[in-house]
C-alpha positions in Angstrom: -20.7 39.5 34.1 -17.6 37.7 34.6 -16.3 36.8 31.0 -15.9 32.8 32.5 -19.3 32.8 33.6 -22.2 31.0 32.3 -26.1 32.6 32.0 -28.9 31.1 33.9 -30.0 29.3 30.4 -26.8 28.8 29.4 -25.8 24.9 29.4 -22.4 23.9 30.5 -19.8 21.5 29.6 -17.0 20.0 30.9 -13.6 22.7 30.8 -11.4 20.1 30.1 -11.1 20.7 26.5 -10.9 24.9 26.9 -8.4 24.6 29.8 -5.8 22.6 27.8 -6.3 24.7 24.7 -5.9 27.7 26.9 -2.6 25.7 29.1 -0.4 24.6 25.4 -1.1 28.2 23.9 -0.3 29.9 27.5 2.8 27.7 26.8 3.2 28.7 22.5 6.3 31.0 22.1 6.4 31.7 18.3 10.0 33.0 18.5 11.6 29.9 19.9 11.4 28.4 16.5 14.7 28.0 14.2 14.0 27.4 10.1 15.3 23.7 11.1 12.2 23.1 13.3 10.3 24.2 10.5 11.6 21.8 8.0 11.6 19.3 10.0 7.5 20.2 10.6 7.0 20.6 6.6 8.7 17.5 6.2 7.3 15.5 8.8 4.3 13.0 7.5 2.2 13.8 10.8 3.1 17.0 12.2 2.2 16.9 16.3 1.2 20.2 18.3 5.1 21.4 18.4 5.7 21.2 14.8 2.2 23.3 14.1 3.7 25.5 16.4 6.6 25.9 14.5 4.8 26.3 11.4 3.1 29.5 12.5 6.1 30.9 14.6 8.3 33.9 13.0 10.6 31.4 11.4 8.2 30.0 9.4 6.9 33.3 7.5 10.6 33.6 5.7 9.9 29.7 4.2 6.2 29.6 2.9 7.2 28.2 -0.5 8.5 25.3 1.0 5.4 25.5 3.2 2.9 25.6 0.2 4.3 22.7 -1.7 3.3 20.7 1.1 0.1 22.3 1.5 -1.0 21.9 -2.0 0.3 18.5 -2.2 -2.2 18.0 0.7 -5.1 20.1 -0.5 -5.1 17.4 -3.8 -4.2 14.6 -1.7 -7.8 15.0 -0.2 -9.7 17.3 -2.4 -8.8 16.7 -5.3 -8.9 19.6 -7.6 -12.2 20.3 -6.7 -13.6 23.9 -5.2 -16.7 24.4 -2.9 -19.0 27.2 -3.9 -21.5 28.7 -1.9 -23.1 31.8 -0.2 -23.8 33.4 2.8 -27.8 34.6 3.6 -27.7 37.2 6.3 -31.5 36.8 7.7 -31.2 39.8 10.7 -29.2 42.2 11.6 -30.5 42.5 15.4 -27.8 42.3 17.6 -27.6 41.9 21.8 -23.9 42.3 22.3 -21.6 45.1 22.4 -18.6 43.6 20.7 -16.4 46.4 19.3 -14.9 45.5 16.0 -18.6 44.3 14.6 -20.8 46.5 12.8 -23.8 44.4 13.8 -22.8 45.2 17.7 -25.7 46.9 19.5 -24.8 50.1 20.1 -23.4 51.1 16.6 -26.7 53.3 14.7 -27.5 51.2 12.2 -30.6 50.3 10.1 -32.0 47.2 11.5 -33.8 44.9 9.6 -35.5 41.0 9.4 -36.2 38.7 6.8 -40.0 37.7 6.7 -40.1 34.1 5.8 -41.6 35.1 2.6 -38.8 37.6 2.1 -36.0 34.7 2.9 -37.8 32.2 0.5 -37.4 35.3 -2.1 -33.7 35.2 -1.5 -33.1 31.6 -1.1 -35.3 31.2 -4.7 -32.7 33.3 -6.3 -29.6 32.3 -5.1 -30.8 28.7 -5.9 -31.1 30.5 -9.4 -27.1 30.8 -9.6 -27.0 27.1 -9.4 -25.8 27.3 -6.0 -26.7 24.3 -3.7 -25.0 25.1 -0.5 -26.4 27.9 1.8 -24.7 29.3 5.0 -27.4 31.0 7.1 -26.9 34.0 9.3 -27.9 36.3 12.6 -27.0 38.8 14.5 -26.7 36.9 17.7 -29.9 38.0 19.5 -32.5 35.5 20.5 -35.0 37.9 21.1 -34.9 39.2 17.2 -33.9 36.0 15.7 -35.8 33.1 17.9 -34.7 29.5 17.8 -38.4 28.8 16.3 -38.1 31.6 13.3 -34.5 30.4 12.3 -35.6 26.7 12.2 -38.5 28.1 9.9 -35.7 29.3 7.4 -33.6 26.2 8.0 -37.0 24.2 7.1 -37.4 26.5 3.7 -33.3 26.3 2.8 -34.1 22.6 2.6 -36.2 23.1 -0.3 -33.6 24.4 -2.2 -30.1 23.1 -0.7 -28.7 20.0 -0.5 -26.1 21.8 2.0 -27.5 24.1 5.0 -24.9 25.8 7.3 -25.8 28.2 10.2 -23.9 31.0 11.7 -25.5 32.0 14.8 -25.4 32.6 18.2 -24.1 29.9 20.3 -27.3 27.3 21.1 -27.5 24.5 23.9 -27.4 21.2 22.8 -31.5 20.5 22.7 -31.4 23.2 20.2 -28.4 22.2 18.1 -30.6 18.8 17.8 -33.9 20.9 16.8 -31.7 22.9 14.1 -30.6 19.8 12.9 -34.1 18.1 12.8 -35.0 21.2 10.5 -32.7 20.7 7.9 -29.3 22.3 9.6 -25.7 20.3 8.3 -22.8 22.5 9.9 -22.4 24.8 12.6 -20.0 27.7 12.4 -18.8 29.6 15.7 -15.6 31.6 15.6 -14.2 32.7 19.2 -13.1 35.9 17.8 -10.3 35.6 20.2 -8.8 32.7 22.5 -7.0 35.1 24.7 -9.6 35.8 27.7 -7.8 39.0 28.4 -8.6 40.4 25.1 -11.7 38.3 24.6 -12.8 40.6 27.8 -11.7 43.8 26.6 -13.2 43.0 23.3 -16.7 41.9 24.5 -17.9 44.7 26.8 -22.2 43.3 27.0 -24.1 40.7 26.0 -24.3 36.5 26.6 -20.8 36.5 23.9 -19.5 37.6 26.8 -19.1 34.5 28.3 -16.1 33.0 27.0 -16.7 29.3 28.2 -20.2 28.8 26.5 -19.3 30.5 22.9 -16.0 27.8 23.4 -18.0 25.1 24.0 -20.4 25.2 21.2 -18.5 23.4 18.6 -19.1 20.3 21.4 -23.1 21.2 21.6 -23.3 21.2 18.1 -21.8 17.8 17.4 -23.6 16.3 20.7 -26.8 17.8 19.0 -26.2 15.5 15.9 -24.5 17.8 13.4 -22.2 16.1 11.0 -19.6 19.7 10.9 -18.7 22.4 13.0 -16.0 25.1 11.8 -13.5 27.3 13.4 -11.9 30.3 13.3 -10.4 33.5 15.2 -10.8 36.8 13.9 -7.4 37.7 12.9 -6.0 41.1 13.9 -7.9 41.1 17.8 -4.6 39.4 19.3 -1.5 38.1 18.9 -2.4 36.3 15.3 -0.2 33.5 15.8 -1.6 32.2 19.5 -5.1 32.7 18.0 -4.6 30.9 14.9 -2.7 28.4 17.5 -5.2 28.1 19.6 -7.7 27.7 16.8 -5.9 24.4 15.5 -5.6 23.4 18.9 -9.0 23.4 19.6 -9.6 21.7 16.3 -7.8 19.1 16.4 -8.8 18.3 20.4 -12.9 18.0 19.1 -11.6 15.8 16.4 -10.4 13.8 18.7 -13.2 13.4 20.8 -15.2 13.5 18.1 -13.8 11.2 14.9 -16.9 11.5 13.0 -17.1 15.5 13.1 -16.1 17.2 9.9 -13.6 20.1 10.7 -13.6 23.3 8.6 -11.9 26.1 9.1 -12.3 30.1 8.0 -9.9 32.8 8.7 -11.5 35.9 8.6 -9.6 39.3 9.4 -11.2 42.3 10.5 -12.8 44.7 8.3 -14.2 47.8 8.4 -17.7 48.5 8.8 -20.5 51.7 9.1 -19.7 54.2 11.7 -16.5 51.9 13.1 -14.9 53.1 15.9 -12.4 51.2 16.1 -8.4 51.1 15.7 -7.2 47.7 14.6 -4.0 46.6 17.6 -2.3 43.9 15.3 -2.6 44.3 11.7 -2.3 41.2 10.0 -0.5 41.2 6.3 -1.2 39.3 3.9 1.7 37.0 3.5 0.6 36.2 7.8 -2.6 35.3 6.2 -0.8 32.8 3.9 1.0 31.3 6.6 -1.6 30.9 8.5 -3.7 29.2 5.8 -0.8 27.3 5.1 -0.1 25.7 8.8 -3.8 24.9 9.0 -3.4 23.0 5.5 -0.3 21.3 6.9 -1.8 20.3 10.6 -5.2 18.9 9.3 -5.2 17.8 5.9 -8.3 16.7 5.5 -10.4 20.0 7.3 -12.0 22.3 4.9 -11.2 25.7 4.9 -12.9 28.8 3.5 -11.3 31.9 1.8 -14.3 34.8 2.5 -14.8 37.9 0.6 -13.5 39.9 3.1 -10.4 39.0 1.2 -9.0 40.7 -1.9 -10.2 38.7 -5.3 -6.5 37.9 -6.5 -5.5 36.9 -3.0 -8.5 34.7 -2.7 -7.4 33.5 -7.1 -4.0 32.5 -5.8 -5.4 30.3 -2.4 -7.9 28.1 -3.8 -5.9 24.6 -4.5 -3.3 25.6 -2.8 -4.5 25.7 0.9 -8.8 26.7 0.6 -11.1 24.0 -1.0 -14.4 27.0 -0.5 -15.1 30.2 -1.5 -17.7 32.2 -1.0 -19.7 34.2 -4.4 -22.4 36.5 -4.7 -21.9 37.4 -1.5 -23.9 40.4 0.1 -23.4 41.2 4.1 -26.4 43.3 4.7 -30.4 41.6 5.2 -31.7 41.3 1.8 -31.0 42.2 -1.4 -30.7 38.6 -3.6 -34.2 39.0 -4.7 -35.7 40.9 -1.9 -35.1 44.4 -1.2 -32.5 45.1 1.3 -33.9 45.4 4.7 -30.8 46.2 7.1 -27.5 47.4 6.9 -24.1 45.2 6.4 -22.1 43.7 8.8 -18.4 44.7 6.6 -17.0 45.6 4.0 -16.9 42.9 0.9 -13.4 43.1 -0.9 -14.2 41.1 -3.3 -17.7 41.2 -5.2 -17.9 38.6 -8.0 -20.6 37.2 -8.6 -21.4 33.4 -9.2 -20.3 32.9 -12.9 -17.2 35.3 -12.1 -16.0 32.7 -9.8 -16.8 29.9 -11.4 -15.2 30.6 -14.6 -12.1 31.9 -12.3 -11.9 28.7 -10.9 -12.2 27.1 -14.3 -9.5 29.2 -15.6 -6.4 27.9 -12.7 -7.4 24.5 -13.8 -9.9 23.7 -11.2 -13.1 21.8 -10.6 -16.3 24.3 -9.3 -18.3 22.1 -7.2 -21.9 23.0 -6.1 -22.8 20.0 -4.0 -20.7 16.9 -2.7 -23.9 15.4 -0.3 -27.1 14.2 -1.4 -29.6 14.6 1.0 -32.1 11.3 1.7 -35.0 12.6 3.9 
């Protein structure tokens, strides 16, 4: 399968928005940036496409003070300082595509498992305990294991006890984007991983996530399907960090223009490692890149929300919140089970950090923040 091609049930979209993402980042050189075309990017009310260039080129990582004053002045400017909680609920494990730097991928051995719906009502029940009130729901991406029909089923029960319901899945077409939504669904996550298709290829060796064009075009599906958010994100470390993050902004900013009403949200998640990996990371990503990136996304789109995940490091994650991130993640587990069911499948990565709840909470308390568990009341 060639990585631009489309499955037989795959439904297509128009490439216009892909091919000019793919044309302006064929075009980004990060070292043609001077520490003058990054002030003038920090300092500039609206920063364009060329100034969020410059704020993730080289230049920029030697002046991310400067760079976080305008970030945080931002981050209050439209959140206040308020802090989203919420948690992940990995439902399967089952997995149809050999992607290499996934535990979850379906060669690596494994213990598979599935949430009954009784099971997944178990966990939901006692995460709802924490006080949480936003969910994000997750697969392995394999329709076979995890059917549209048995996810909407645990989108139906989530509705019971969230006012918030986000699923991360495999990419759906847009009649099933609508469905999801009908059950109870809010937002719609879909990271490309990668937005180079050289790498994206080399990365993806089987499986539908192979083709590049329909993962791509499912932030479009989603929105077209009458969700109200879809979110971003590259998996940092696959590629050249600053095209992807690049191209992840890029293709942001484009749905949000096509799309006014969409809410944007953005997570930037770095590899990890995971059972059995076999798998040497090409482009290590530091921590002070992270910032930056953070940072730039802050800068470009004010008002998108981004996530800080617990793939990241607790006093990392501490030091983000109200500066660039508005959400964190808590109580997070990244195996099938195990809130208040037993665990039925091994985890996807490793966690860095694993506070609970009330850890994070009264962490957030402590830097002067606001927790919030719920911003949207939900009428029907």
């Amino acid at each position: 399968m060639d990585r631009m091609d489309y499955l037989d049930n795959m439904e297509t979209t128009s490439p216009h928005i892909m091919e000019k993402v793919l044309d302006l980042t064929g075009l980004y050189d990060p070292k043609k940036y001077d520490r003058e075309d990054v002030i003038t990017a920090v300092r500039k009310d609206r920063p364009n496409v060329d100034d969020y260039g410059a704020l993730l080129s080289e230049a920029a990582e030697e002046h991310l003070e400067m760079m976080a004053v305008r970030a945080r002045k931002e981050t209050r400017e439209h959140f206040g300082n308020s802090v989203s909680i919420f948690t992940p609920l990995y439902i399967s494990n089952y997995c149809e595509n050999h992607c290499t730097y996934c535990g979850f991928n379906v060669k690596n051995k494994i213990e598979r498992g599935k949430l009954s719906l009784e099971d997944a009502e178990k966990e939901m029940r006692a995460i709802s305990g924490t006080g949480l009130e936003e969910i994000l729901i997750l697969t392995g991406e394999s329709r076979s294991a995890s059917s549209v029909g048995y996810i909407g089923d645990v989108v139906r029960l989530a509705k019971r006890y969230f006012s918030t319901i986000g699923i991360e899945i495999y990419p759906l077409n847009t009649d099933e984007y609508r469905y999801m939504n009908e059950c109870g669904a809010d937002f719609v996550s879909v990271y490309q991983e990668t937005y180079d298709p050289d790498q994206y290829e080399r990365y993806h060796l089987s499986g539908p996530k192979r083709s590049y064009p329909y993962r791509f075009n499912s932030h479009e599906r989603a929105l077209k399907g009458g969700m109200r958010g879809v979110g971003f994100g590259s998996l940092l470390g696959l590629g050249d960090f600053r095209k992807d993050a690049f191209s992840t902004g890029i293709h942001a900013y484009m749905i949000q223009q096509k799309y006014p009403h969409a809410e944007i949200s953005f997570s930037v998640p770095r590899i990890r490692s995971y059972m059995n990996m076999d798998f040497d990371i090409a482009h290590n990503v530091r921590e002070r890149q992270l910032m930056q990136v953070l940072l730039a996304y802050r800068i470009f789109m004010p008002f998108a929300s981004i996530t800080i995940s617990s793939r990241e490091r607790a006093g990392f994650r501490d030091n983000i919140i109200g500066l660039a991130a508005n959400r964190i993640s808590a109580g997070v587990k990244v195996g099938v089970g195990g809130h208040g069911s037993d665990k039925k499948g091994d985890e996807q990565f490793d966690v860095s950090d694993p506070r609970d709840v009330a850890e994070v909470h009264a962490m957030i308390k402590e830097r002067g923040l606001q927790p919030v568990y719920t911003d949207y009341i939900r009428m029907i």
